[in-house]
N, C-alpha and C positions, 0 to 999 in steps of 0.2 A: 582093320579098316583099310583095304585098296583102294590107292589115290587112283586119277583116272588118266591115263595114256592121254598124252599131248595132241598127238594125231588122229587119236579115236575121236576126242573131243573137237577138232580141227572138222574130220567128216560128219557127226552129229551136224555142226554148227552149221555146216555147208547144205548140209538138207531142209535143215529150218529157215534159214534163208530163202530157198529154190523152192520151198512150199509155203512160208507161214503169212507172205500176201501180209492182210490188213489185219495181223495177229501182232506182227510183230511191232515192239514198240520202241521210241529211242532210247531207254537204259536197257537194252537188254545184251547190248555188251557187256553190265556190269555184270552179269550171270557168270559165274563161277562154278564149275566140278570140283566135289568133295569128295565122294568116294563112288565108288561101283565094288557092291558086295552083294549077295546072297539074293542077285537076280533085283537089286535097285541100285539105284544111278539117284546120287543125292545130288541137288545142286541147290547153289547159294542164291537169292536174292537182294539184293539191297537193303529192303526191309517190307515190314508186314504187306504195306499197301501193294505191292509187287507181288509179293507171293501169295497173295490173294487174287491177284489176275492171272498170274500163271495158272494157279491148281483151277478156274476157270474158264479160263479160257486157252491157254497154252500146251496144257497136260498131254494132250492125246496128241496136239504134234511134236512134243519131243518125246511121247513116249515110243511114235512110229519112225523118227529118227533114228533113235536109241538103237530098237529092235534091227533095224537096218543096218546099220554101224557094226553093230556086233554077231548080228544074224543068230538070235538067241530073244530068247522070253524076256524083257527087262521091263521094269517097273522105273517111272518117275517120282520124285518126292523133292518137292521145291522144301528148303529150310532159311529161314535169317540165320545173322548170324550169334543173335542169342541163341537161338535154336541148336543152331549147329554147337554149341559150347556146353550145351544141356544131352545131345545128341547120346553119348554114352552110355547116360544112367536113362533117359524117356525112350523107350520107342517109337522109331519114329510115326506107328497105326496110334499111340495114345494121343501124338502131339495132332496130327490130323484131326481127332474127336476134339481133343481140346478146343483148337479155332475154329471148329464147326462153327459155333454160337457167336462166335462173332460179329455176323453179318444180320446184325437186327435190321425188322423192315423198318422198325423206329429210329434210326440212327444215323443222322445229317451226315447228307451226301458229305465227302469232304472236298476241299479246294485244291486243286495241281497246283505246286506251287514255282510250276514250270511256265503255267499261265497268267501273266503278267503282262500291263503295257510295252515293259522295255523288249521284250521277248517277242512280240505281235509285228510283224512285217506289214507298213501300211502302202499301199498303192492306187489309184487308178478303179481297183474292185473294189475297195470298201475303206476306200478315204472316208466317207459320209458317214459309214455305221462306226468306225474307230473313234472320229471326234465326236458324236453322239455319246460314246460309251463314257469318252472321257469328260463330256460337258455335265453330265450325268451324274459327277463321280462330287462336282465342286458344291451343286444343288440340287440334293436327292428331293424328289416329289414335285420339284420347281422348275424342273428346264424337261420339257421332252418326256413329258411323262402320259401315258406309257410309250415303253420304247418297245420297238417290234422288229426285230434283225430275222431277216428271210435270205435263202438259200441253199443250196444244193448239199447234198451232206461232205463235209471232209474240207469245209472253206474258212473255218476258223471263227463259227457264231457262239462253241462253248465256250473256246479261247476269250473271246470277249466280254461273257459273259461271269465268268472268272475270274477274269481281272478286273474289273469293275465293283465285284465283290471283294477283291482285296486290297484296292486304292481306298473304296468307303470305310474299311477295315482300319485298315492303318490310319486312314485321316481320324474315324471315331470309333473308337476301339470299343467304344460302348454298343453301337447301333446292334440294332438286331437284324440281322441279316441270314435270309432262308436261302439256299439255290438249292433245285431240286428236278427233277425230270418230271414229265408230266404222267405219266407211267406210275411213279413214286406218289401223285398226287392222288391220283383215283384211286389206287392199294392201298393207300391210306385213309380214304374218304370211305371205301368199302367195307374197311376193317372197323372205323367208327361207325360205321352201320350197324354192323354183324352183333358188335359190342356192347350196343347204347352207351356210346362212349364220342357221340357228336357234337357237344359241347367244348368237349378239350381238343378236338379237331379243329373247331373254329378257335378257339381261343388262341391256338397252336398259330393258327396261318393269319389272323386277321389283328394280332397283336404284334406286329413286325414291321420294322424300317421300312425294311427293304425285301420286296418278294422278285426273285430269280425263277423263271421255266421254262426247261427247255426243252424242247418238240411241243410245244402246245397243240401242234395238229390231229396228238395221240387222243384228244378230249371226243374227237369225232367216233360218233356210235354209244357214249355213254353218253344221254341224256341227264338222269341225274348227277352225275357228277359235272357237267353243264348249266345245269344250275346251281350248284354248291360255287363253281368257280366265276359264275354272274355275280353272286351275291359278296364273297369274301374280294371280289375285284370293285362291287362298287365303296365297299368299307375301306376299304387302302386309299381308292383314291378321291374320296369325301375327305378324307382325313391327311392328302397330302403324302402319302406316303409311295415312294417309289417302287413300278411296277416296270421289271422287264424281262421280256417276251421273246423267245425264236421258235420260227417253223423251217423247212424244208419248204413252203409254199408261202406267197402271199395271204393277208389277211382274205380275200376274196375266194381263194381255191380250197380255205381249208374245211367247206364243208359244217361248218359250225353252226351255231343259232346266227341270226342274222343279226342280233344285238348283243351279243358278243363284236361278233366281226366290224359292228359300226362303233365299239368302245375301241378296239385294239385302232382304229385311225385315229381317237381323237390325239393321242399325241405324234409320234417320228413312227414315222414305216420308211427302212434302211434295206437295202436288198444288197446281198454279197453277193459278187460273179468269181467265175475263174480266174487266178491271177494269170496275166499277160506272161511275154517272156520275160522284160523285165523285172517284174515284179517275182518270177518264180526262180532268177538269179538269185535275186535280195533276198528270199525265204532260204537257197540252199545253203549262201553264204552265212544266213544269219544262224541256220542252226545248226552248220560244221564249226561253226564257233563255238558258242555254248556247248556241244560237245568236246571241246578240244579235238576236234578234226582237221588238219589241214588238207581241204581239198582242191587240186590243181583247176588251172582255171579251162583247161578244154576236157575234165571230167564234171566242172559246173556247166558247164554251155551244153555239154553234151544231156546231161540229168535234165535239164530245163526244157531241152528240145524236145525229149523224147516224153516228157510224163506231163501233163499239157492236163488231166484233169481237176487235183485238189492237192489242199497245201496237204492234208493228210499223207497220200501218198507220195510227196518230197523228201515229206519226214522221217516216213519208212523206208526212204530207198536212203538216205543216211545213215538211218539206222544200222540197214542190212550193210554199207559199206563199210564202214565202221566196225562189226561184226567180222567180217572178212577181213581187213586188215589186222585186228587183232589174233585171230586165230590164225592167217597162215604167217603173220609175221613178214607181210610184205607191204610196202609202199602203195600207199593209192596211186592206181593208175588209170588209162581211159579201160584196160581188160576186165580190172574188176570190178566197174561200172556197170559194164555190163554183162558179165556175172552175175552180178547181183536184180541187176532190173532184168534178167531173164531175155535180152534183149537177142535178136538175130544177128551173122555178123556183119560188122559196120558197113563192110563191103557191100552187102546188098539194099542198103538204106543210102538217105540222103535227104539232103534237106530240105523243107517248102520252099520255095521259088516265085517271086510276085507272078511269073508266068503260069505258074500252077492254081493259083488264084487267079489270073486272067481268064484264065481258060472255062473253069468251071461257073464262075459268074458271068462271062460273055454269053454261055449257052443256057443258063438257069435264066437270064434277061431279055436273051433275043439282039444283043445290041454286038457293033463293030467294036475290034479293039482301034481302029484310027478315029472313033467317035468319042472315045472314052480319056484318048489324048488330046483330044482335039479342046477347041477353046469351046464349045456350044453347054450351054448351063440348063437346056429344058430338061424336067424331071424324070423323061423318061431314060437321060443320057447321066445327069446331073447323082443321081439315086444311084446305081449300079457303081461310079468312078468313086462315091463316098463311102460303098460298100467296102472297093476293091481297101481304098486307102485303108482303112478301119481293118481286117484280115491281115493287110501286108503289118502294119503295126503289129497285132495280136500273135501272128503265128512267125513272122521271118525277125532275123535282125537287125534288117535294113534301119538306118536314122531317119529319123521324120522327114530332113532334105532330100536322101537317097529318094524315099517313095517320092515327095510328090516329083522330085528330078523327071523321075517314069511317067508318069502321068500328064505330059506334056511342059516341063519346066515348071512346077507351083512351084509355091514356096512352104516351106514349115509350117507356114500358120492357116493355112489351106487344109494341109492335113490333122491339123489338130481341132478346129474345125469341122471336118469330117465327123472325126472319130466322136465329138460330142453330139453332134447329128444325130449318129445311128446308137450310140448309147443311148437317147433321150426315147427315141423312137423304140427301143428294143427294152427298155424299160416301163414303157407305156401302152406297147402293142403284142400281145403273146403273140399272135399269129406272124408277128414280123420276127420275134424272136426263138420261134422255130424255123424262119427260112433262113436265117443265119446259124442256126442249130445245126442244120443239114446242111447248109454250103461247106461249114467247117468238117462235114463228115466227109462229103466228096471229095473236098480238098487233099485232108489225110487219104483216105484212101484211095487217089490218086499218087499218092507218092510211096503208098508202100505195096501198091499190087505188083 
């Protein structure tokens, strides 16, 4: 068995990095080379659940790593490290057939046990749907029921949703608690179909604490299974028992029966936004820690400045840094930052500017920037200077004082003010909350053309 060159392994890693995007997950620095023999490249994972994502989802980008690396035909084969202990006497094509079977469609999603409150960074985006989860957690069926957590993908509604199932867990280690994807729910509902096996379907989902789903907007286009999850929603919640719910869209946009959509309001509709800058400091900090990462603090500033969409991909640009320091055996710095985030260099970047924000909002409004400092409060003046304040918050790191300083001397509480203004308004008004959509695009892309 040939162990694997330190260096070779060092260029594999550096390719999966530069290509694996939102493959890549945060243990996967725990990945480990075993051997490279007879045209396969073994490598270790942590354990089962790992190496089940890999050989599905990972395989083909280390195996075009690999091939790259060595500029040769090479095969991937993720092992644990039971596996690897067994590795001598099983081949590793029997151990493959073996886990095949593993992956019943009968077989409870399981819980991250990385998804936890203490672990959840709360902010500004989803203060509301965090304490929901946890008010949730002390009186299942009792407080806020159903709960319905809406938002963009990669904003942290599984994370919640997880941990919520593991607080009720651990407070009652009895309950019965389902979380499942909504994907999972209709394959299931279909498969008691196919089967005349509908009974144990309901008996399955309608005899339970606590029912968890997550994209419920998957249900749109299956009718039947639409009404399967009418009927198993009003038994839960006649009976008290905790229902909760995430979309990518609000209850209103997801296309559903209409009475559906008018049960999922009678309890909390929570919507998660993009974390702020500050908020996506606290996320990178919080999870260079729990990795045991030390990361400097103008490669935090920088990470937050530049990745401005989902906690998700904070996570992964950790991930991949973390990767990179362990394989070349160097110090996190601001190079391997960006390195790793694929970014251009620094030198041709720079950072948003309230003036940049002036700018684009003065011509999207029609309005003077000495209007916008000025003391006059009519809406047509008033609207566009609560804009600006609410963007310069969002995207620069100016303090609450700095901005409203700019905007003719306010004070602090002016712009905080502001900024609940156009959150109220942008969570009430879609049409408002695409013209802020797009302001924020011109903005960026005023600063990086």
């Amino acid at each position: 068995m040939a162990s694997v060159d330190r260096a070779l392994w060092q260029r594999i890693i550096q390719d999966v990095v530069a290509n694996g995007g939102n493959i890549i997950r945060p243990w996967f620095p725990q990945l480990e080379p075993i051997s490279l023999a007879h045209g396969l490249l073994e490598i270790q994972t942590p354990g089962p659940k790992e190496r089940a994502y890999c050989q599905a989802h990972a395989a083909v980008l280390f195996t075009e790593a690999a091939q790259k690396a060595t500029g040769r035909l090479v095969g991937v084969c993720f092992l644990t490290h039971a596996q690897e202990a067994e590795a001598a006497d099983v081949p590793a094509v029997a151990q493959t057939q073996a886990g095949a079977g593993l992956a019943s469609a009968d077989a409870p999603l399981e819980l991250n046990n990385d998804y936890i409150f203490d672990s959840f960074v709360s902010g500004p985006c989803n203060r509301l749907a965090h304490a929901a989860c946890c008010a949730i957690c002390d009186t299942p069926g009792k407080t806020y029921n159903p709960l319905f957590l809406h938002g963009p993908s990669g904003l942290g509604k599984t994370h919640l949703l997880q941990a919520a199932c593991h607080r009720i867990l651990h407070d009652q280690p009895d309950a019965r608690v389902q979380f499942l994807t909504c994907e999972t729910f209709v394959n299931h509902f279909i498969e008691a179909v196919q089967q005349g096996k509908l009974h144990d379907f309901r008996y399955r989902y309608r005899h339970v604490d606590v029912l968890v789903v997550d994209d419920i907007q998957f249900l749109c286009d299956h009718e039947q299974s639409q009404e399967e999850f009418f009927h198993t929603f009003n038994t839960l919640y006649q009976t008290q028992k905790q229902i909760i719910l995430s979309s990518d869209r609000g209850p209103q946009e997801t296309q559903l029966e209409e009475r559906l959509i008018s049960r999922f309001n009678w309890g909390l509709v929570a919507r998660i936004d993009r974390p702020c800058y500050e908020t996506r400091v606290a996320i990178l900090r919080t999870k260079a820690r729990l990795r045991g990462i030390e990361l400097p603090e103008d490669v935090v500033c920088f990470i937050a400045g530049t990745i401005d969409s989902n906690t998700r991909e904070l996570e992964g640009t950790v991930a991949k840094v973390a990767m990179l320091a362990q394989v070349t055996d160097r110090p996190v710095d601001l190079a391997m930052a960006e390195e790793a985030i694929g970014s251009e260099p620094r030198s041709s970047r720079r950072e948003i500017t309230i003036d940049d924000i002036l700018n684009v909002v003065t011509k999207r409004f029609s309005v003077r920037l000495i209007d916008l400092q000025s003391k006059k409060r009519t809406r047509s003046i008033a609207l566009p200077r609560q804009i600006c304040m609410y963007l310069a918050r969002s995207l620069t790191r100016h303090s609450l004082e700095e901005i409203g300083g700019y905007f003719g001397g306010r004070d602090h509480t002016t712009v905080i003010h502001a900024n609940k203004t156009v959150k109220s308004m942008r969570e009430s008004d879609p049409l408002f909350q695409a013209t802020l959509e797009k302001l924020v695009e011109d903005v960026s892309a005023g600063v990086t053309a």
